[in-house]
C-alpha positions as CSV (number, residue, x, y, z in Angstrom):
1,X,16.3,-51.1,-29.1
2,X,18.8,-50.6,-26.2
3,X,21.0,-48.4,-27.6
4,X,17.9,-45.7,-28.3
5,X,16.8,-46.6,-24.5
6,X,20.6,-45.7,-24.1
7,X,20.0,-42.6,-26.2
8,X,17.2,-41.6,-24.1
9,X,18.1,-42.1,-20.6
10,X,21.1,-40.2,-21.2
11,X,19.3,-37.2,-22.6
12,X,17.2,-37.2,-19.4
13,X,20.3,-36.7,-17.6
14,X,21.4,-34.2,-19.5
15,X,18.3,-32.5,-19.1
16,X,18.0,-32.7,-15.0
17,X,21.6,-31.4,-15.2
18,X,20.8,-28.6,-17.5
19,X,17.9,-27.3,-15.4
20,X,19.7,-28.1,-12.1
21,X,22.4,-25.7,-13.0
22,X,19.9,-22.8,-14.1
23,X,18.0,-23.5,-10.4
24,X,21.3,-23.2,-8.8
25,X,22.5,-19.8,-10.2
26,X,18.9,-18.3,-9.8
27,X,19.3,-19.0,-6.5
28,X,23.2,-18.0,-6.1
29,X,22.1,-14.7,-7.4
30,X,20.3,-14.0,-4.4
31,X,22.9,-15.3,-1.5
32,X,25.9,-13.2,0.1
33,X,28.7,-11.9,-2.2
34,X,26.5,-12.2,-5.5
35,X,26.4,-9.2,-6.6
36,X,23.1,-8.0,-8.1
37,X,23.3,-4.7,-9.9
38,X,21.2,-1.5,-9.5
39,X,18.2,-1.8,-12.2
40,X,16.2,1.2,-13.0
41,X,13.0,2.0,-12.1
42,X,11.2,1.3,-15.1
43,X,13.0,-2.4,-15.7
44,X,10.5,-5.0,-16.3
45,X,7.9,-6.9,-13.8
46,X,10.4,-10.0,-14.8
47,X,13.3,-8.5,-13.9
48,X,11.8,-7.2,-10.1
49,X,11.0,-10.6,-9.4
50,X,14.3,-12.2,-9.5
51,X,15.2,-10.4,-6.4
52,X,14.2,-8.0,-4.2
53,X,15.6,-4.6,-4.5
54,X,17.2,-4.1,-0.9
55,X,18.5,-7.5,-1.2
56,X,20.5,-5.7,-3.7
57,X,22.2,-3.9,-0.7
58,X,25.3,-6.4,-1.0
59,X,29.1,-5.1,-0.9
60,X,29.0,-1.9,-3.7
61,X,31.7,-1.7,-5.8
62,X,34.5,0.2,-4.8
63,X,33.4,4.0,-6.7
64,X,30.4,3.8,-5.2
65,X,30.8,2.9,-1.5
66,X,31.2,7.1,-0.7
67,X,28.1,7.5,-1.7
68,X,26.3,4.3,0.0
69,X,27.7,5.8,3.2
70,X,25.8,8.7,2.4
71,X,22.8,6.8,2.0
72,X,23.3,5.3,5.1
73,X,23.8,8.2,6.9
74,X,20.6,9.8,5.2
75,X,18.4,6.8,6.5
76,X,18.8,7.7,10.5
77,X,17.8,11.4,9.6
78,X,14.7,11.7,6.6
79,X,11.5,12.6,7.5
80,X,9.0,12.4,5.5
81,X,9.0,12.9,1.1
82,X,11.5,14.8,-0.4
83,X,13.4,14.9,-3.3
84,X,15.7,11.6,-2.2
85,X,12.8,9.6,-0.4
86,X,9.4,9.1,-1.4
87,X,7.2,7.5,1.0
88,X,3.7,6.2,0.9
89,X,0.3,8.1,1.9
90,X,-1.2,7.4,4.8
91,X,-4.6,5.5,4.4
92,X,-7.8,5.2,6.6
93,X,-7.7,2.8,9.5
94,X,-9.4,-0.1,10.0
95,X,-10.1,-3.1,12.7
96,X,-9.0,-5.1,10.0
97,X,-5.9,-3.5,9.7
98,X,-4.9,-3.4,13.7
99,X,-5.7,-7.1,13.7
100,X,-3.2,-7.6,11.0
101,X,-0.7,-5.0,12.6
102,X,-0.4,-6.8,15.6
103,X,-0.2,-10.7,14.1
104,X,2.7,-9.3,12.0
105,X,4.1,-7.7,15.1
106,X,4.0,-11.9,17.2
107,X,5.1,-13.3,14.3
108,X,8.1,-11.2,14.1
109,X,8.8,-11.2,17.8
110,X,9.0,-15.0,17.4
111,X,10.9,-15.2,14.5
112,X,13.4,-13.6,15.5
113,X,13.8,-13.8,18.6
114,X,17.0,-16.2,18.6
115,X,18.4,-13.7,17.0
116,X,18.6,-11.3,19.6
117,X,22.0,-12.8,19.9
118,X,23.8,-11.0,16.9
119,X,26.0,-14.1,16.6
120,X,23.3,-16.9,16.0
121,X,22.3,-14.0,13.3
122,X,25.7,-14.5,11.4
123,X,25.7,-17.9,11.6
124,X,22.6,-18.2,10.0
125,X,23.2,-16.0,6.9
126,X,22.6,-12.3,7.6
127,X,25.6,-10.4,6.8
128,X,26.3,-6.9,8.2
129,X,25.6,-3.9,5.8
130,X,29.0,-1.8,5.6
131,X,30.4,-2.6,9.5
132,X,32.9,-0.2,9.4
133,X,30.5,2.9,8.9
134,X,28.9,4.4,11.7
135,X,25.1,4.2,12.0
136,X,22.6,5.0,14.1
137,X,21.5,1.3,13.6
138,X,23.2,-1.9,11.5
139,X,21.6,-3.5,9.1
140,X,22.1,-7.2,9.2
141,X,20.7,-8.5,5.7
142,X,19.7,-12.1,4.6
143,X,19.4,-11.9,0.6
144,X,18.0,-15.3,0.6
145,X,15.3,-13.8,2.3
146,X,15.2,-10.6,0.5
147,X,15.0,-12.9,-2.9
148,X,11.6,-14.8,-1.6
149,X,10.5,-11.3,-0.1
150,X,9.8,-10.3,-3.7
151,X,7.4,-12.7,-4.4
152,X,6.1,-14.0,-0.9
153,X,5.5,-12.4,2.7
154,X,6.4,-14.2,5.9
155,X,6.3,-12.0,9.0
156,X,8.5,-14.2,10.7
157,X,11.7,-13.9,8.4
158,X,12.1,-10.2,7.4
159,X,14.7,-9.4,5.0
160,X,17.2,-7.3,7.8
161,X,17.1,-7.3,11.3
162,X,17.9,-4.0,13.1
163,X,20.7,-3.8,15.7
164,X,22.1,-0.9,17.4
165,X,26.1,-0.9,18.4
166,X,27.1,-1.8,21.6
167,X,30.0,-2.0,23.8
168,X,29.4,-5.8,24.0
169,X,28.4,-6.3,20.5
170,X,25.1,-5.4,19.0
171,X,21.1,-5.3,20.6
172,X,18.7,-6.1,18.7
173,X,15.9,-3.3,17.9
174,X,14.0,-4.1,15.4
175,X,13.5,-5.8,11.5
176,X,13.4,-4.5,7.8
177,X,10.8,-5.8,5.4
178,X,10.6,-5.2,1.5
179,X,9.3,-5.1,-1.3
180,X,10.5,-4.5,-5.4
181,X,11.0,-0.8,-6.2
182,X,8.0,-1.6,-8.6
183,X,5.3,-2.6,-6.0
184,X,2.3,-0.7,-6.4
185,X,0.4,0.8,-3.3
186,X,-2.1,-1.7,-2.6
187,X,0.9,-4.5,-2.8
188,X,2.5,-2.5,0.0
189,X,-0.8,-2.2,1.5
190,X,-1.6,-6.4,1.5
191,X,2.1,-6.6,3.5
192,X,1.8,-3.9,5.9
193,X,-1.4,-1.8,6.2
194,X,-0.9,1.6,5.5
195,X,-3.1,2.7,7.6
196,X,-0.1,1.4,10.2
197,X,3.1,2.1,8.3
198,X,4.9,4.4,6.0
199,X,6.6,2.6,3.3
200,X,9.5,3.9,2.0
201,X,11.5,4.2,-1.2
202,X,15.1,6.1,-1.7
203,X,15.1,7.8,-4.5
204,X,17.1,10.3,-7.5
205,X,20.8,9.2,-6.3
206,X,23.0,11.2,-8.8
207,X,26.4,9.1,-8.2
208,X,29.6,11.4,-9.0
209,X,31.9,10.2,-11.5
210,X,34.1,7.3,-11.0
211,X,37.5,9.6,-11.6
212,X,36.1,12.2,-9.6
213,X,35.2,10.2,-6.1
214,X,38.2,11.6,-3.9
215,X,37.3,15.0,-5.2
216,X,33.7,14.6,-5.3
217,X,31.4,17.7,-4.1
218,X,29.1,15.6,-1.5
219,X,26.8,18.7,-1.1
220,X,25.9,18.1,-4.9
221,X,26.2,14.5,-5.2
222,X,24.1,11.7,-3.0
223,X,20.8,11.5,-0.9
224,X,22.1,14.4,0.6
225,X,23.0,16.6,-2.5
226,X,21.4,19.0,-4.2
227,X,21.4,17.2,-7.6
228,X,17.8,15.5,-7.7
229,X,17.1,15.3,-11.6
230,X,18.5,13.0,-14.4
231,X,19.3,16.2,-16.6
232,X,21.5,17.8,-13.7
233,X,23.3,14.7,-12.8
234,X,24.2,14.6,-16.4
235,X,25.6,17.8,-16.5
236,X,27.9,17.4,-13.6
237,X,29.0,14.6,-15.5
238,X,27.7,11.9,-12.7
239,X,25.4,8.5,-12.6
240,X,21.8,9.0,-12.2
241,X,19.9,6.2,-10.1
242,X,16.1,7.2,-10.2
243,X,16.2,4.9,-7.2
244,X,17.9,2.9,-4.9
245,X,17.3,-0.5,-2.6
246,X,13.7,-1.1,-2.8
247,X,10.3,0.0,-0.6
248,X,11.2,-1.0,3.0
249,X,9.1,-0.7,5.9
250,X,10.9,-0.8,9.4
251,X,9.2,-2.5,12.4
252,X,10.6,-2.1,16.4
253,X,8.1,-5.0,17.4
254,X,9.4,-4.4,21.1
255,X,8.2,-1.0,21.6
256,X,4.8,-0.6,23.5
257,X,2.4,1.0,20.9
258,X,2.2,0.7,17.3
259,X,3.1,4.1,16.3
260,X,6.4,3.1,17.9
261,X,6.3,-0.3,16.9
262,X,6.3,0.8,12.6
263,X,7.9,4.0,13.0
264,X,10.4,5.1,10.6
265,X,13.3,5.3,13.6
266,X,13.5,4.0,16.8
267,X,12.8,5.5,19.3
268,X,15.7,5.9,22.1
């Protein structure tokens, strides 16, 4: 009778063990310097859940960081739909929708207001998104919070805070929230009114070939190339993304009004 107590204690171990382990690298998944790779649009609601797309902005492999810089430099200067962003319609506002506007807009403001020393940032787990690349403004990126973005909204912990460079280091302007690349409208909509905020999504990235990066035409290939369609990046031999990062929404909770507040830049 001891031995099958035995028996049985020990297989409860293994057990806790077993599903300890499968937490663990769920979770690793989502932290700094795991690499999550670019799904399509159409993978499955499973699949968007196990991480939010943006929090997918980690490190990109080594072919593919020419045209990430593109997409950087493409973020500071879109406005409005076109054939590399699609953004959300504008809805009807409501009291009900100010009211929520401007409780997202304290909670952020204390959320993150420690962080308006870049450093206590870094030492809390937001990394910087490709340092060594000019922009307009730096995205500092938590993934941990990017992973629990996809399935929860906190006002208070957005997935990247928004810093412009300075001489002295980097002010902070603003936050980043997302969502999966598969949220509908009216999920955007129960995060962020859209009566308030445009909700955007980067899309039909035709990636050159990896033996062709050095010699790459850039006026063909990226956000900012002419190539827009799966059948044309096929032809020019390169790697169609139908879309990249996820749906983000910016928010510049310091500015005086709300059309400032969520607009897609800030304003200097």
């Amino acid at each position: 009778m001891s031995a099958s107590r035995e028996v049985r204690r020990i297989a409860a171990r293994t057990g806790v063990l077993i599903c300890g382990v499968f937490v663990l690298t769920v979770f690793l998944s989502a932290m700094p310097g795991h690499r999550v790779p670019i799904v399509d649009a159409q993978s499955s609601q499973q699949d968007s859940m196990q991480g939010i797309d943006h929090s997918k902005m980690q490190m990109p492999d080594a072919d593919e960081q020419a045209s990430e810089k593109d997409a950087m430099s493409d973020m500071a200067h879109m406005h409005g739909s076109n054939s590399h962003m699609t953004m959300t319609s504008m809805r009807p506002q409501t009291p009900a929708d100010l009211e929520k506007a401007n409780e997202i807009v304290a909670e952020l403001k204390s959320g993150i207001e420690k962080y308006r020393d870049y450093r206590v940032a870094l030492n809390d787990g937001f990394k910087i998104f490709m340092p060594k690349i000019p922009q307009p403004e730096y995205h500092f990126t938590n993934y941990a919070n990017g992973f629990l973005a996809a399935m929860q909204f906190d006002p208070s912990r957005p997935t990247s805070l928004l810093y412009k460079k300075t001489s002295a280091g980097y002010e902070l302007v603003g936050a980043m929230y997302t969502m999966p690349k598969r949220a509908t409208p009216d999920q955007l909509d129960q995060r962020v009114p859209l009566s308030i905020a445009m909700w955007h999504l980067h899309t039909n990235l035709c990636l050159p070939p990896q033996s062709g990066l050095k010699t790459a035409d850039w006026t063909k290939f990226g956000l900012k190339g002419s190539i827009a369609t799966q059948d044309a990046c096929d032809a020019a031999g390169g790697r169609f993304r139908p879309s990249v990062f996820g749906w983000m929404v910016h928010v510049y909770p310091y500015e005086t009004s709300l059309d400032k507040v969520f607009a897609m830049h800030h304003h200097d």
